[in-house]
C-alpha positions, 0 to 999 in steps of 0.5 A: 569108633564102630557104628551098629549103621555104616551109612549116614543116612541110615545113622540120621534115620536111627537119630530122629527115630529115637528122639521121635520117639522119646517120652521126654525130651529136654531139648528141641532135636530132630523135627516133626514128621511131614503128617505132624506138621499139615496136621498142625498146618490144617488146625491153625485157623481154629487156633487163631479164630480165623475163617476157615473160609477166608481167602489166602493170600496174594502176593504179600497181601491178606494175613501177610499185611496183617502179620507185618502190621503186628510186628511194627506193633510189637516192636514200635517201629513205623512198618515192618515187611515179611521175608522168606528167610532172614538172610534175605531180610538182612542182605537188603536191609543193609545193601539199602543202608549202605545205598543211603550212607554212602559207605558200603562197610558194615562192622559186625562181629566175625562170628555174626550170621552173615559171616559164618552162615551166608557164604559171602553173600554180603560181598558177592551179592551186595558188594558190601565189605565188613570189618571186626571191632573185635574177634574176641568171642563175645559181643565188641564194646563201646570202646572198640566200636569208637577205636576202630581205624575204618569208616563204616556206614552200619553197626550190625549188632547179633542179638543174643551173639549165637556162635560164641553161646547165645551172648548178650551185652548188659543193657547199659553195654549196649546203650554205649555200643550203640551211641559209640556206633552213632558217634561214627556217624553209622547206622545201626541195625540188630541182628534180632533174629532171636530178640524175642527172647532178649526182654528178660536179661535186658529187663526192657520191653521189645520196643525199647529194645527195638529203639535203640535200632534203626531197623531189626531183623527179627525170626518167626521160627527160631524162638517161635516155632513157625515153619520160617520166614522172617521181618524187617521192622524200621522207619517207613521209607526204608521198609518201602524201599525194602520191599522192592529190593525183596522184589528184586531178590525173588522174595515176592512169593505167590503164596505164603499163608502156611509160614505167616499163619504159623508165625502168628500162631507163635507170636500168639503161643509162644511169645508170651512163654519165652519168660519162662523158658529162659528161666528155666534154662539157669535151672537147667544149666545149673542141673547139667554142671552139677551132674556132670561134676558129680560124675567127674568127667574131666573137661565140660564147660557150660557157655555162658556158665549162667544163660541169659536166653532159653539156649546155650551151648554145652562143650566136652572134651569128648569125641562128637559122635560117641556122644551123639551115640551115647544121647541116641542110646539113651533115648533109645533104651529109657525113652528119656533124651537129653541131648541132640547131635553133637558136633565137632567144633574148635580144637581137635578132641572137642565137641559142642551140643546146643541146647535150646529149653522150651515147652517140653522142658518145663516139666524137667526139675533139677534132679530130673536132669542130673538122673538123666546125666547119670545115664547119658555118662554110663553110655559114654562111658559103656562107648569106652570113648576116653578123653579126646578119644579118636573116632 
């Protein structure tokens, strides 16, 4: 289909120009200007009840020390280090479990985030190998985990499974894939990037959770809103030992105040809040499918059909940028923005939305959200897009 804009770098512009600037916005899209985000750098040490006048920190000492210490609290474990990003955390956790086991096989789901978002990273940097309990789109099961035909020297469990819709085992399920795991003799690491969040289904708190884990990874942007970073959170050696790998991969970074102050300013604002976006999310959820249903669109599938985290996925038998186009429009003629950037995923003629309810949501109702369907299908329709449409 024909565009307003042919290049795609003007089409990004127009997007986060019209999802800036919508009055209300249901789901997380685009970013903060670089002015937003220094001004909300510079009004941190306020937030927290910090000096001003303190001095920064030094190669992962000061406010980096203080927020690894926080973590080992929150979670129960004997220490915790601070990473640049989260696929640096998991490379060195699992090279080092690797180094300790004697085995260098991870098992893990195919869709976790070292296998889709890493490059082969753990393979080529690490010399790790990984193999697949299961393929299905969902989380293994104890069984698979006992059944499976290779050694392995680590369990890697992603908790929520983001790629097949944010999944997460019951808490019984993963007591038994754990234990499964160990009755292999393998460690066993969570994938916890957004572990956060995971209270509320399993109906656990974070250091229980956590206990089931020899060590977990765990995000401070992707549920918390920092600016990135990441932890490792496990027994003490391992951390020491971490924390010379992280050396070793070039993560000993000079300073890092701006990424740990955020953290902090999300472990203190939104962590105690993720309770209540992720029950909202089954509000929304349930708004979105009764809304599209009441507008008898031919194909939309909502996983999991009841979210168990503050995000999931939205699928549509529709091509991916008219309905990007359509949630532009939106946004652009009422100041309302219900979806972000569509993607093309799966079968040809299907497109993925993900969603992710957090503060701004919370004012949504349900009948907030079915209007806003209404409006976000005239436009699709007005695209004159049909089913499995060609782009």
């Amino acid at each position: 289909m024909a565009y307003d804009t042919d290049d795609e770098a003007a089409r990004a512009k127009r997007r986060r120009d019209a999802w800036r600037g919508a009055e209300r916005r249901l789901s997380r899209a685009g970013s903060e200007t670089l002015a937003e985000q220094l001004a909300g750098l510079a009004a941190l040490p306020a937030l927290l009840g910090r000096d001003p006048g303190e001095d920064p920190d030094v190669y992962g000492d000061g406010v980096v020390a203080e927020l690894e210490g926080r973590v080992a609290e929150l979670l129960g474990t004997e220490d915790a280090a601070y990473f640049p990003s989260g696929t640096m955390a998991q490379q060195i956790a699992l090279r080092c479990w690797a180094a300790r086991t004697g085995n260098p096989v991870v098992a893990l789901h195919p869709g976790s985030h070292p296998e889709r978002h890493e490059d082969g990273a753990l393979g080529v940097v690490s010399g790790l190998r990984t193999v697949y309990p299961t393929r299905e789109a969902r989380q293994p099961t104890a069984q698979e985990v006992r059944e499976h035909p290779e050694p392995f020297g680590t369990l890697m469990v992603e908790l929520p499974l983001r790629d097949p819709g944010f999944l997460l085992p019951t808490w019984e399920e993963l007591e038994e894939l754990v234990a499964a795991g160990r009755e292999r003799d393998a460690v066993i690491h969570f994938d916890g990037a957004r572990l956060w969040e995971t209270t509320v289904h399993f109906g656990r708190t974070l250091p229980e959770i956590a206990a089931l884990a020899d060590t977990v990874y765990v995000s401070f942007y992707k549920s918390l809103g920092g600016l990135s970073g990441a932890a490792l959170a496990g027994p003490r050696s391992l951390i020491e030992e971490a924390r010379v790998w992280r050396h070793r991969y070039g993560g000993q970074v000079f300073r890092q105040y701006p990424q740990v102050l955020s953290a902090l300013a999300g472990l203190e604002q939104e962590l105690p809040r993720l309770a209540s976006y992720v029950d909202h999310a089954k509000v929304v959820a349930r708004a979105l499918r009764e809304g599209f249903e009441d507008a008898g669109l031919p194909w939309l599938r909502i996983v999991p059909e009841v979210p168990v985290t503050h995000q999931f996925h939205v699928w549509a038998a529709y091509d991916a940028d008219a309905l990007t186009e359509a949630a532009v429009r939106q946004a652009e003629e009422t100041g309302t923005q219900l979806f972000g950037r569509w993607r093309a995923e799966g079968p040809p003629g299907l497109a993925l939305a993900e969603l992710t309810v957090a503060g701004e949501a919370l004012s949504w109702t349900e009948q907030d959200v079915r209007d806003a369907v209404r409006g976000f299908v005239e436009r699709v329709e007005g695209l004159g897009t049909k089913e499995g449409g060609a782009r």
